[in-house]
C-alpha positions as CSV (number, residue, x, y, z in Angstrom):
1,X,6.3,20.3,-5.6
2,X,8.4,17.7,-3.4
3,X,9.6,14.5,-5.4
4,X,8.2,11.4,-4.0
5,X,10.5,9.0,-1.9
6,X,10.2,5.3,-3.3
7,X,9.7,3.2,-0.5
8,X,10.8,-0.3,-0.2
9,X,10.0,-3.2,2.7
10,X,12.9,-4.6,4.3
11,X,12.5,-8.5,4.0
12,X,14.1,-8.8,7.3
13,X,12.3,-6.3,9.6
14,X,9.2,-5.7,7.3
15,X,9.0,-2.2,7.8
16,X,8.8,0.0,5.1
17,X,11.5,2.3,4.4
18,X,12.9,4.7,2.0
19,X,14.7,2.8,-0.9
20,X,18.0,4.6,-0.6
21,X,18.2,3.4,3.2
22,X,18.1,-0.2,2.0
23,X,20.4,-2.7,0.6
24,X,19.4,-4.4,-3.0
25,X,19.4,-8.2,-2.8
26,X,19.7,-9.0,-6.3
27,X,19.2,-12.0,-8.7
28,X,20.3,-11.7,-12.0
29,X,19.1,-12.9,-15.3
30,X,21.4,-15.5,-15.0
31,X,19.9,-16.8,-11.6
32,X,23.2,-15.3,-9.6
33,X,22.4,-13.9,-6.4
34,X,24.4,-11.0,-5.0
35,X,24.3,-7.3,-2.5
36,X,24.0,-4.4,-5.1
37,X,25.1,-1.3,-2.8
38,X,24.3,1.1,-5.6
39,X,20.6,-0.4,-6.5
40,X,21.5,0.1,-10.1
41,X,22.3,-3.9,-11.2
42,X,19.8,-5.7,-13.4
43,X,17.8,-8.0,-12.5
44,X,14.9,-9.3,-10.1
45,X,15.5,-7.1,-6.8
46,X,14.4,-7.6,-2.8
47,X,15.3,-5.1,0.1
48,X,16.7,-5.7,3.4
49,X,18.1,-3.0,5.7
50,X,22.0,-2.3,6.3
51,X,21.7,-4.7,9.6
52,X,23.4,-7.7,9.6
53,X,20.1,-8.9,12.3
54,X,17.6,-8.2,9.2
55,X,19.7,-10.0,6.9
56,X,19.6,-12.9,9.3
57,X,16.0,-12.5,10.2
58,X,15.4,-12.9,6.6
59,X,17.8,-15.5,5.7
60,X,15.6,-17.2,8.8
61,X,12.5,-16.7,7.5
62,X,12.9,-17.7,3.9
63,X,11.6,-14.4,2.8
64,X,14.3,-14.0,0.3
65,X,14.2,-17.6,-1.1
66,X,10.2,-16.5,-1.6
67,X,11.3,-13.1,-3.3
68,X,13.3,-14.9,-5.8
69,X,10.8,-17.8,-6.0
70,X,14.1,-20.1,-6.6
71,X,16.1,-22.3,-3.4
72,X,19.2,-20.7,-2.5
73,X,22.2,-22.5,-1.2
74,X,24.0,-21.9,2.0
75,X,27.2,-21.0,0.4
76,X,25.0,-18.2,-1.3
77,X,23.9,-16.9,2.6
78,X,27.9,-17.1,3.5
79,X,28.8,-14.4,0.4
80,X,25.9,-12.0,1.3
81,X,27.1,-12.5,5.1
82,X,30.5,-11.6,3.9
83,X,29.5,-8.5,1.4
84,X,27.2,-7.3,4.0
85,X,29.9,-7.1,6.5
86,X,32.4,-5.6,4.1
87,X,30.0,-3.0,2.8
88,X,29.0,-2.1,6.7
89,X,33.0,-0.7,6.9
């Protein structure tokens, strides 16, 4: 019997995808908000693909702000910008 794929919807895009193709957006018990490339940090988690036009559709759209249910600052949407990019190379 084949293991099933967890699926997750890109907050960007909306489509649903397997888990493994997407990029964690995480916010931590401690309210921080940051990229987790390996899906394994703690905490309150919301998907968006490996596209820096997702990220920004969904930085657009409030969708991750709604996710997390908290306000995030713009300073916030610079350092996932920045680890997006760097993880990308």
């Amino acid at each position: 019997m084949q293991k099933k794929i967890p699926m997750r919807q890109c907050l960007g895009c909306r489509e649903m995808k397997p888990k493994r193709e997407l990029i964690r957006v995480v916010r931590s018990p401690e309210g921080a908000i940051s990229l987790d490339f390996k899906g394994k940090a703690s905490g309150r988690g919301a998907y968006v693909c490996p596209d820096m036009a997702c990220l920004k559709r969904a930085m657009k759209s409030k969708a991750i702000e709604r996710a997390f249910e908290t306000s995030i600052p713009e300073e916030i949407y610079a350092q996932l910008t920045e680890q997006m990019e760097a993880g990308n190379e």
